[in-house]
C-alpha positions as CSV (number, residue, x, y, z in Angstrom):
1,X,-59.2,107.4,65.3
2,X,-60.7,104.3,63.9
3,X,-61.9,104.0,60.6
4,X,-64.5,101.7,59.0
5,X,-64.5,99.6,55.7
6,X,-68.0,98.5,55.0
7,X,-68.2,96.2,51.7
8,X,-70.9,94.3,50.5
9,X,-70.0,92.3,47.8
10,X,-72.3,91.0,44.7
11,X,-71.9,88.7,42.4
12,X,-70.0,90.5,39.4
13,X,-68.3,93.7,41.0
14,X,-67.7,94.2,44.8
15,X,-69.0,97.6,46.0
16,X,-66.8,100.3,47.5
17,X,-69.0,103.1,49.8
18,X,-66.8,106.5,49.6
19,X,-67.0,109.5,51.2
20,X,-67.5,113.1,49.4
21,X,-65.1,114.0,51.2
22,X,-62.2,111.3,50.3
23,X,-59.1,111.7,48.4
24,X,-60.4,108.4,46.1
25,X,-63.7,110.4,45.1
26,X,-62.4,114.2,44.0
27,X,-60.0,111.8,41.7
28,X,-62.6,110.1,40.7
29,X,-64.9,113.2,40.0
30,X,-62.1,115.2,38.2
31,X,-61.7,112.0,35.8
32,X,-64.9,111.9,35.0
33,X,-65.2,108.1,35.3
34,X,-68.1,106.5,35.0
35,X,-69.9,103.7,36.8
36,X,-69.5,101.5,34.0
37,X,-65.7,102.1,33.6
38,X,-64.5,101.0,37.5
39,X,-63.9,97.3,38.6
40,X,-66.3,97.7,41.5
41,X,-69.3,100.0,42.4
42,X,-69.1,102.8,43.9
43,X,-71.8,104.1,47.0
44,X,-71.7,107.3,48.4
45,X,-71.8,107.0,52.7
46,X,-73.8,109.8,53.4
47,X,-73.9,109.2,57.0
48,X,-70.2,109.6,57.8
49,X,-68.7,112.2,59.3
50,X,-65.9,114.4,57.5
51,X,-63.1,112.2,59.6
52,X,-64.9,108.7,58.6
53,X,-63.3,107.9,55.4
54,X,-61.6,105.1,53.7
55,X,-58.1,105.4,54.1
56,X,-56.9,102.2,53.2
57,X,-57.1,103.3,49.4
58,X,-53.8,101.2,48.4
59,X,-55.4,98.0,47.4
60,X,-59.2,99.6,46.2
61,X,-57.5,102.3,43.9
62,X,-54.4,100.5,42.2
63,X,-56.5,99.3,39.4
64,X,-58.2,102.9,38.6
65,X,-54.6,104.5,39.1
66,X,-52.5,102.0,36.5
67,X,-55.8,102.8,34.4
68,X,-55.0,106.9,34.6
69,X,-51.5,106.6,33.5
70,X,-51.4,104.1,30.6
71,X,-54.4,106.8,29.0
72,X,-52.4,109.6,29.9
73,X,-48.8,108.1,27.9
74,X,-51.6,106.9,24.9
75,X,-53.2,110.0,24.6
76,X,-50.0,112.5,24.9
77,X,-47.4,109.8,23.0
78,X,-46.7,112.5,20.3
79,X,-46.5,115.5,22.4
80,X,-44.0,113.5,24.4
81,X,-41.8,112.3,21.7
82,X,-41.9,116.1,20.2
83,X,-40.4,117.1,23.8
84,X,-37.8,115.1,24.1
85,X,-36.3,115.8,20.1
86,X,-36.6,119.8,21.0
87,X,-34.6,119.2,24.2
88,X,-32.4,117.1,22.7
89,X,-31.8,119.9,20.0
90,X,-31.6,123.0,21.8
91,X,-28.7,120.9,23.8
92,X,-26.9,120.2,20.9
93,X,-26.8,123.8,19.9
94,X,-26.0,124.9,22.9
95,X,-22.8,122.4,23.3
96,X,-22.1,124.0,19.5
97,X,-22.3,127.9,20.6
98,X,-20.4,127.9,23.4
99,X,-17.2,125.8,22.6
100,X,-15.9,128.0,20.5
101,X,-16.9,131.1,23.2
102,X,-14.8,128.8,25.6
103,X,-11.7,128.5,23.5
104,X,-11.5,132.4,23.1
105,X,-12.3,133.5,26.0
106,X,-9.3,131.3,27.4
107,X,-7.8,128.0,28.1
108,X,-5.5,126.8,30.5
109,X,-2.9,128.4,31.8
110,X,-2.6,132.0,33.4
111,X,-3.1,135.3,32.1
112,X,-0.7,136.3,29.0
113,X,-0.1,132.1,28.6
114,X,-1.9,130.8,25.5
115,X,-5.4,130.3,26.9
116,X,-5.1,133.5,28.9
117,X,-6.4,137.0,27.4
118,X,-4.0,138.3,24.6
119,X,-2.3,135.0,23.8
120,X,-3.2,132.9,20.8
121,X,-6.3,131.6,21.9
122,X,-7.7,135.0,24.3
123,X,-9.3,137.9,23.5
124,X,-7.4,140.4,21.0
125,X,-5.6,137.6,19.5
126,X,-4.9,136.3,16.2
127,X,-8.4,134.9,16.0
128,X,-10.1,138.5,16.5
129,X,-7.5,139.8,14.1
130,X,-9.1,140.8,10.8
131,X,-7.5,140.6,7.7
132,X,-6.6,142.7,5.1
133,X,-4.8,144.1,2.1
134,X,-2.4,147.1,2.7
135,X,-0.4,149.6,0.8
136,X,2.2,152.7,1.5
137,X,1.6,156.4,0.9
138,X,4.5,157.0,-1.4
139,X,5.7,160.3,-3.0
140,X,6.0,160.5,-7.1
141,X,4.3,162.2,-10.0
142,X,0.9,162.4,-11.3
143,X,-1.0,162.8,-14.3
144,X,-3.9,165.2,-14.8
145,X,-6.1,163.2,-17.3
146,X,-9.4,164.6,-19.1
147,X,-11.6,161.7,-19.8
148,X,-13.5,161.5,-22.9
149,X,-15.4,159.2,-25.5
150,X,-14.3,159.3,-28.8
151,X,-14.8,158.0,-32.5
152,X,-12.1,157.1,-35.1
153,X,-12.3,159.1,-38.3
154,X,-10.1,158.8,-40.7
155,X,-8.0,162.2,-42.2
156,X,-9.3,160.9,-45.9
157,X,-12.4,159.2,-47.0
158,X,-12.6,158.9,-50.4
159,X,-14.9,157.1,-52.9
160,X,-13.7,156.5,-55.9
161,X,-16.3,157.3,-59.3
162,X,-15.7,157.1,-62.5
163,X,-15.3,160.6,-64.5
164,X,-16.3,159.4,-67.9
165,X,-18.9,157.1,-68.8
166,X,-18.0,153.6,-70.2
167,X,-18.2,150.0,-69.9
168,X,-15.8,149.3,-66.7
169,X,-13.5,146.6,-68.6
170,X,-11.1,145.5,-65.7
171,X,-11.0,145.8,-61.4
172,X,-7.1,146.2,-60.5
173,X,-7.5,145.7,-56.7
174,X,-8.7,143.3,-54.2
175,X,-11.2,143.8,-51.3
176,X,-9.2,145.3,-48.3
177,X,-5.9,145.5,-50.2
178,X,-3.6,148.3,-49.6
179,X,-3.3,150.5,-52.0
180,X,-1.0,153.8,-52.7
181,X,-1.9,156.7,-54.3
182,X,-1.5,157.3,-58.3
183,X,-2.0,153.1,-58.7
184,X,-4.3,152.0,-61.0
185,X,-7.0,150.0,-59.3
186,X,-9.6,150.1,-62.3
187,X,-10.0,150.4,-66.4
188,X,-12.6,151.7,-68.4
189,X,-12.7,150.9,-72.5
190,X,-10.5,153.8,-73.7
191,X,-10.9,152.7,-77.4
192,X,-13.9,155.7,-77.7
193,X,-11.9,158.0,-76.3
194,X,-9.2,157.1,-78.4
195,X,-11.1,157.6,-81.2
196,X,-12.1,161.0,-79.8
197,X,-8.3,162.6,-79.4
198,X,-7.3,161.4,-83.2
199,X,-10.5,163.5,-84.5
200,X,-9.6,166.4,-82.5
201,X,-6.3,166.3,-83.3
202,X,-7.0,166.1,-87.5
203,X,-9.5,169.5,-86.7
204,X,-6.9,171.2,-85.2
205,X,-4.3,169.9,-88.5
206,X,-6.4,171.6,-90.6
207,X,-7.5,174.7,-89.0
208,X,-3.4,175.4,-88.4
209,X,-3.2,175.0,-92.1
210,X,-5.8,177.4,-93.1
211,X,-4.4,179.9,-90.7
212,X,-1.3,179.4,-92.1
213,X,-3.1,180.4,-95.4
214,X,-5.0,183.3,-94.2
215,X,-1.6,185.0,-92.6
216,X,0.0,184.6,-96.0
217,X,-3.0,186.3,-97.9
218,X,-2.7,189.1,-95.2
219,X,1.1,190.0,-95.6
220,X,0.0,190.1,-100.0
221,X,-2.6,192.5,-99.0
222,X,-1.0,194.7,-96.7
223,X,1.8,195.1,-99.7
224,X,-1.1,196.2,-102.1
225,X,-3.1,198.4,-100.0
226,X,0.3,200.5,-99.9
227,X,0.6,200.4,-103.7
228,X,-2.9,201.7,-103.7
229,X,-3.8,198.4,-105.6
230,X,-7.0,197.3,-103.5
231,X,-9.1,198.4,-101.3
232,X,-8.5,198.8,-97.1
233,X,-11.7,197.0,-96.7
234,X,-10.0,193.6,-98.4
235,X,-7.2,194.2,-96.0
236,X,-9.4,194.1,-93.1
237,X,-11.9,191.1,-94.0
238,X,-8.1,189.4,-94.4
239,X,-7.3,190.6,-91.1
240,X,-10.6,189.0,-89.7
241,X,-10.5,186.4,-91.1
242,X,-7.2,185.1,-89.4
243,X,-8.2,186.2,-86.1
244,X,-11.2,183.8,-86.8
245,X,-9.1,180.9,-87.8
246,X,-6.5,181.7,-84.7
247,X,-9.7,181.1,-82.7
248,X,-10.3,178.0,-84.2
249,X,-7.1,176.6,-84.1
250,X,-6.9,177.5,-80.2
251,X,-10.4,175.6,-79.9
252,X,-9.1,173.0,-82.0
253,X,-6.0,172.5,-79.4
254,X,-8.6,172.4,-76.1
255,X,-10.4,169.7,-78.0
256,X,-7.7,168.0,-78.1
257,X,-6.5,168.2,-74.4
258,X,-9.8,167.1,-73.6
259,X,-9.5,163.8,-75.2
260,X,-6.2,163.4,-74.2
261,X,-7.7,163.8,-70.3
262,X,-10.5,161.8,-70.8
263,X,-8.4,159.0,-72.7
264,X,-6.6,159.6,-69.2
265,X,-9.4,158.9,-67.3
266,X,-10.1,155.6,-68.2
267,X,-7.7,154.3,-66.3
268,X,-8.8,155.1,-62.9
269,X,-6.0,155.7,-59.8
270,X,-6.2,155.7,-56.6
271,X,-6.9,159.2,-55.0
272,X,-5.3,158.7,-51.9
273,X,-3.6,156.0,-50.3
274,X,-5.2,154.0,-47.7
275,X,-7.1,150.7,-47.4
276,X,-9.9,149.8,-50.7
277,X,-13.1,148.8,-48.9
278,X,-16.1,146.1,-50.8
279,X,-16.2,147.0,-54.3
280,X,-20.1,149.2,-55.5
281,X,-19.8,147.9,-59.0
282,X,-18.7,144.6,-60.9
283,X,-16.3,144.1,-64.1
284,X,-18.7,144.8,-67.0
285,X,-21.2,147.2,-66.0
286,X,-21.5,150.5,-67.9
287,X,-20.5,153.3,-65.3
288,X,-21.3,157.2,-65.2
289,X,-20.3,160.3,-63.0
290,X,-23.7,160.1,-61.8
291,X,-23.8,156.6,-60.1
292,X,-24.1,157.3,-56.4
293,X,-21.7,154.8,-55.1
294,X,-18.9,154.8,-57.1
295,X,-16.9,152.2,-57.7
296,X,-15.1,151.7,-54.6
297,X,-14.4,153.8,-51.1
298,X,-10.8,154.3,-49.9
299,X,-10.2,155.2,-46.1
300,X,-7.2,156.6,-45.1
301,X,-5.5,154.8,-41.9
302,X,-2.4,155.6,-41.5
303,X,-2.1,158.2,-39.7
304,X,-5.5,158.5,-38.4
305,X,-7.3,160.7,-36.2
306,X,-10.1,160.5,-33.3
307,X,-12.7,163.0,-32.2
308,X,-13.9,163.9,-29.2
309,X,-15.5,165.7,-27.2
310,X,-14.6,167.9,-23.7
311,X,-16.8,169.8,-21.1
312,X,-16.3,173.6,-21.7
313,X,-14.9,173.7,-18.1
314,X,-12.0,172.2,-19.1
315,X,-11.4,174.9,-22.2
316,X,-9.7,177.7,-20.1
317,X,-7.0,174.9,-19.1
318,X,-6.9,172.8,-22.4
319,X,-6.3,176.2,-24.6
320,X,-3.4,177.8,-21.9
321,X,-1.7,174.2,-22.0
322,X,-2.2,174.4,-25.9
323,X,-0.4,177.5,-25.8
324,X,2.3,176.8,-23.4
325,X,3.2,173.8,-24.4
326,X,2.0,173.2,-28.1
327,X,1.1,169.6,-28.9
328,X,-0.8,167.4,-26.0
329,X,-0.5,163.8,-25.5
330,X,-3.7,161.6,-25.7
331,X,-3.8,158.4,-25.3
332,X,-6.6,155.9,-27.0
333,X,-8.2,153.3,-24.9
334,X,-10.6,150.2,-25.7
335,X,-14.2,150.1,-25.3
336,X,-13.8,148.3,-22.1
337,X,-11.3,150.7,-20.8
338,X,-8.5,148.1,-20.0
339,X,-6.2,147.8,-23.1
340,X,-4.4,150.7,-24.4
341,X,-4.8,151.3,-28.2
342,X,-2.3,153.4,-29.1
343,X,-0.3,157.1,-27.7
344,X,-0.9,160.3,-30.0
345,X,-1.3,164.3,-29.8
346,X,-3.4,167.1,-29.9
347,X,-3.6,168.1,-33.4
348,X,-6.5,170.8,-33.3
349,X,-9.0,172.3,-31.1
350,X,-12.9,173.8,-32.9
351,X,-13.3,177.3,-32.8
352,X,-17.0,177.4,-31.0
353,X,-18.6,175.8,-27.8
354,X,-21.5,172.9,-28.6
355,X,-24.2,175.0,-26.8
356,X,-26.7,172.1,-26.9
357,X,-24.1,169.7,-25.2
358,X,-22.1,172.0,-23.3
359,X,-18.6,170.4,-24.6
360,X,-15.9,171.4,-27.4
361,X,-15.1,169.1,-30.4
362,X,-11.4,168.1,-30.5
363,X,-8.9,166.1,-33.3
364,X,-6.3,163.7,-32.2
365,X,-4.1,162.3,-34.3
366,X,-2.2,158.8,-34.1
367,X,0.4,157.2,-36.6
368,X,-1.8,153.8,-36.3
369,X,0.9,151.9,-37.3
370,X,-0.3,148.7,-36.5
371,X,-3.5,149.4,-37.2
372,X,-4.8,148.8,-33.5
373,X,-7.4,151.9,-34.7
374,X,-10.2,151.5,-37.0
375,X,-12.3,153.8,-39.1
376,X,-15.9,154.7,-36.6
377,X,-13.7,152.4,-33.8
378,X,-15.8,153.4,-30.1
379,X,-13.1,154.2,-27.8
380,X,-11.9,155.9,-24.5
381,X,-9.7,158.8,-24.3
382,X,-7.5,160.2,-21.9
383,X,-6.4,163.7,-22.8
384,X,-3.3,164.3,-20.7
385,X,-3.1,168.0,-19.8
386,X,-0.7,168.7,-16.8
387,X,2.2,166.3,-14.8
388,X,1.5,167.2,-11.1
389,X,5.4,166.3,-9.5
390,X,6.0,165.2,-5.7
391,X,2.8,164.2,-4.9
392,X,1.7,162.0,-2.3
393,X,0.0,158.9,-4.2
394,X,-1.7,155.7,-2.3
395,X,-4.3,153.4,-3.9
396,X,-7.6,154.7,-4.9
397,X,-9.3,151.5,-3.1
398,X,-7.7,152.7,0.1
399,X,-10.7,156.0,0.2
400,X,-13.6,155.5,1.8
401,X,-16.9,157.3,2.4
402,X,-19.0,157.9,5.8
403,X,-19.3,159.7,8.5
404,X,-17.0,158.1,11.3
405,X,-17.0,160.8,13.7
406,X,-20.5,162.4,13.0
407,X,-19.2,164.3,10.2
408,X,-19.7,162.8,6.4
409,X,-16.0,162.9,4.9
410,X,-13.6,161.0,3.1
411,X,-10.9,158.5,5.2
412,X,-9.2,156.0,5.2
413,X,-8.0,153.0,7.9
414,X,-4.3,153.9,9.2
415,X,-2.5,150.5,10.0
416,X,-0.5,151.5,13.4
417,X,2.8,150.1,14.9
418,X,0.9,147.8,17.2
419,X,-1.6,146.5,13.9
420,X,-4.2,148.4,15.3
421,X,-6.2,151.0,12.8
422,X,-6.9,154.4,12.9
423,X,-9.8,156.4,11.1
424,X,-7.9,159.5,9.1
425,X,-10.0,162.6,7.3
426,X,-7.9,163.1,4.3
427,X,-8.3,165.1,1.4
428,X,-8.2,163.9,-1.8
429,X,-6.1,165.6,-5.1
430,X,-5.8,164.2,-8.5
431,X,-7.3,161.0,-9.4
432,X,-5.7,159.4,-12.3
433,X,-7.0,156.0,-12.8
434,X,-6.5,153.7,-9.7
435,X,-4.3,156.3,-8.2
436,X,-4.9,158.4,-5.8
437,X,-3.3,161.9,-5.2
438,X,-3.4,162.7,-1.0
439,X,-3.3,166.8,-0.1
440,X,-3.6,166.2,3.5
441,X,-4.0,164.3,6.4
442,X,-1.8,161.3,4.9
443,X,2.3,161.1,5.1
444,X,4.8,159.3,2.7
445,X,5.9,156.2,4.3
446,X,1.7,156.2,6.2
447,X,-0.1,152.3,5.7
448,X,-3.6,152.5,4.9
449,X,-6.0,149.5,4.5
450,X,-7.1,148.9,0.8
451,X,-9.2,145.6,1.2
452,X,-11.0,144.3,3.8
453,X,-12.4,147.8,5.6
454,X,-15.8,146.9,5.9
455,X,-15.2,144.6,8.6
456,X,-13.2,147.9,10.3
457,X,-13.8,150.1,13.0
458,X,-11.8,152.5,14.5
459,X,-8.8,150.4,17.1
460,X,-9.6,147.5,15.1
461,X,-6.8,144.6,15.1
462,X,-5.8,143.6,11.5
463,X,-4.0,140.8,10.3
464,X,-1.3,141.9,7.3
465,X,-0.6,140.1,4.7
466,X,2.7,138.9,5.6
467,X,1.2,137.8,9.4
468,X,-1.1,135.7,7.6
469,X,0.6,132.6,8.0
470,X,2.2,133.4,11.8
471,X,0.0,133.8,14.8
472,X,3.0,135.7,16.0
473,X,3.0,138.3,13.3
474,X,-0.1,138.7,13.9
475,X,0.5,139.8,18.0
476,X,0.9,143.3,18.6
477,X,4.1,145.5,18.4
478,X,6.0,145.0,21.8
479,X,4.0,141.5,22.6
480,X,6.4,138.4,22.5
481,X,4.5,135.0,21.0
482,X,3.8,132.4,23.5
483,X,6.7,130.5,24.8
484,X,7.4,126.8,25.5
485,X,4.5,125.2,28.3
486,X,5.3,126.0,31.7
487,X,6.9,129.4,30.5
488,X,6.0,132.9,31.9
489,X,3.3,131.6,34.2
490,X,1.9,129.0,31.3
491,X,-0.2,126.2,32.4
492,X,-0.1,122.6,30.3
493,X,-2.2,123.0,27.6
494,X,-5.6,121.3,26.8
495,X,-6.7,119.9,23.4
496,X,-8.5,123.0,23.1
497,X,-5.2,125.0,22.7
498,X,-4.4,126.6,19.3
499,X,-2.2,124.0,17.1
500,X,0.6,126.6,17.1
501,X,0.7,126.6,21.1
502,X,0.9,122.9,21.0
């Protein structure tokens, strides 16, 4: 069919006549280019049939086209660049995720080689192996310890006062100095008291001399009364009157012991023995009975004690112990639990039940002699009241808590031949510190997982401690490592090989 081009030129633009109907014009519309924007004007031939269009478009639409795609790239120049770095990143992590995949789910080289599932580098090997800490179910003994919190007190607190009043003329001790019982650790003026015992001793001098009188005079009337010389009633105001001065001469000698003990007292000893404390009063200060805070406090260390304090549920066992037995060892622990203090007994038990607390009050005693124990010392206290023998023992670390098959128990992970695990139900005993003592589901001899379980699941492959170092020990029972390339069906081996297969 033939086609016609009709142009009519002008001066500045030539004109191109287009059909509705044309490829050129639906671009043209859907553009929305105006006149002014195109190289030549555009007419409309409205007398043309549907099959009488320009299609010779090649030379009379280059311009608009080359137009069309430089304002696309300018107007989309961000959006564009934006595409490219999101492709470019989701291939990079792509690459990243699935070498690793690649490598473990097999290299070169046939099944059971070292890129094949089960060696090295395939599934279930040493790089699905998950490692852990172990220890072995053993038999021994075990301790049945009462825990408590206790307070040092010491068997003698003492503070020293004065028991005369008088100017305190010397201090015989040091601050914190040990000191014995019977020395002297302080002096008070005893030239007073002094004084005092020579006056009581001259009263009593003279009232022994006039008894001595009035017992002579007595015997001289007693003779008369028989000669019928004087009268009874002489006789008997005699008689009186040395009863009276027997009296006095007895009074006289008190007197006299009573200076003599408070000439005593001013030198003041120690009442007990034990460690002095920060002296109350200083050299030169008038002391009394009365003053509050004495002169000094003395605290008794060694030996020591430590109260405490036990739930009443415990008393039935503590008191058949106590009876059976006698003494009970405790031991004395720091505040922090870790360092042992110091080993001592049971020394008594207090007769009635702390209804408000619920607990009995108990009194340890410990030689303390290092002095690792202090007077109102904070620490933790094991009461040891029974020796459970030929017990099975593992770590307390290896227990653990859940519900593995539905049913919320305690278990543990038992390391098999193969170093595969198994969830256990066990029943727990004793615990006595970190130790554990096992009742059942556990034999001596049994491997359980301490470390590492929450990475575990029930057939789980583990890695032992000793296997850490050997992707051999770290194969199942049964399973020999990988052996030299081209061994047992092995195919050369690839740079992605494990180093050990290499």
């Amino acid at each position: 069919m033939a086609t016609r081009h009709r142009h009519h030129t002008s001066p500045r633009r030539q004109v191109l006549h287009v059909h509705p109907l044309t490829d050129y014009y639906h671009r043209w519309r859907g553009l929305n280019i105006s006149q002014g924007d195109l190289p030549y004007h555009v007419e409309l031939l409205s007398d043309l049939s549907p099959e009488e269009y320009v299609v010779n478009e090649t030379d009379k639409d280059s311009s608009l086209h080359g137009r069309d795609e430089r304002g696309f790239l300018a107007r989309n120049m961000v959006a564009v660049i934006v595409a490219v770095v999101v492709l470019l990143v989701v291939a990079i992590v792509l690459v990243v995720h699935h070498r690793p995949a690649n490598s473990a789910a097999g290299g070169p080289g046939g099944p059971g080689g070292p890129g094949g599932p089960g060696g090295p580098g395939g599934r279930g090997g040493q790089n699905n192996a998950v490692a852990v800490s172990v220890a072995t179910v053993t038999s021994g003994d075990i301790q049945i310890r009462i825990p408590a919190i206790g307070t040092v007190t010491t068997l003698a607190n003492v503070t020293v006062r004065t028991q005369i009043s008088g100017v305190l003329q010397k201090i015989l001790f040091t601050e914190g100095q040990l000191v014995h019982q019977g020395d002297v650790i302080a002096q008070i003026d005893p030239r007073p008291y002094q004084a005092a015992l020579q006056t009581a001793k001259g009263n009593l001098k003279r009232d022994q001399a006039l008894l001595a009188d009035a017992r002579l005079d007595l015997t001289r009337y007693e003779g008369l009364v028989k000669e019928d010389s004087i009268a009874v009633q002489t006789l008997d105001t005699q008689r009186a009157l040395v009863d009276q001065y027997i009296g006095t001469t007895e009074s006289d000698e008190g007197a006299v012991k009573t200076a003599e003990v408070n000439l005593l007292y001013t030198s003041i000893a120690a009442p007990a023995t034990g460690r002095v404390g920060i002296r109350q009063v200083d050299q030169g200060n008038y002391v009394t009975p009365g003053d509050t805070n004495g002169i000094v406090v003395i605290n008794q260390l060694q030996p020591i004690s430590v109260i405490f304090n036990i739930p009443e549920d415990n008393v039935g066992g503590l008191m058949k112990m106590v009876h059976q037995s006698g003494a009970m060892k405790v031991e004395a622990y720091d505040r922090a639990n870790a360092l042992k203090l110091a080993d001592g007994a049971l020394s008594s038990v207090d007769n009635e039940i702390d209804t408000t607390t619920g607990t009995v009050k108990l009194r340890a005693q410990f030689d303390n002699a290092d002095g690792s124990l202090f007077p109102n010392q904070f620490v933790n206290v094991l009461l040891l009241q029974q020796l459970l023998k030929d017990q099975l023992i593992m770590p307390n670390a290896a227990v653990r808590r859940g519900a593995p098959n539905g049913v919320v128990s305690t278990f543990v992970y038992l390391v098999n031949a193969d170093r595969t695990v198994t969830v256990r139900p066990v029943t727990l005993g004793v615990v006595d510190g970190e130790r554990v003592a096992v009742a059942a589901g556990l034999a001596a001899g049994d491997v359980v997982v301490t470390e590492g379980g929450d990475r575990l699941r029930d057939g789980a492959t583990v890695l032992l401690p000793s296997a850490a170092g050997s992707p051999a020990a770290a194969a199942p029972a049964g399973h020999k490592p990988p052996g030299p390339p081209g061994a047992n069906g092995q195919h050369k081996h690839s740079r992605n090989a494990p180093p050990s297969a290499q």
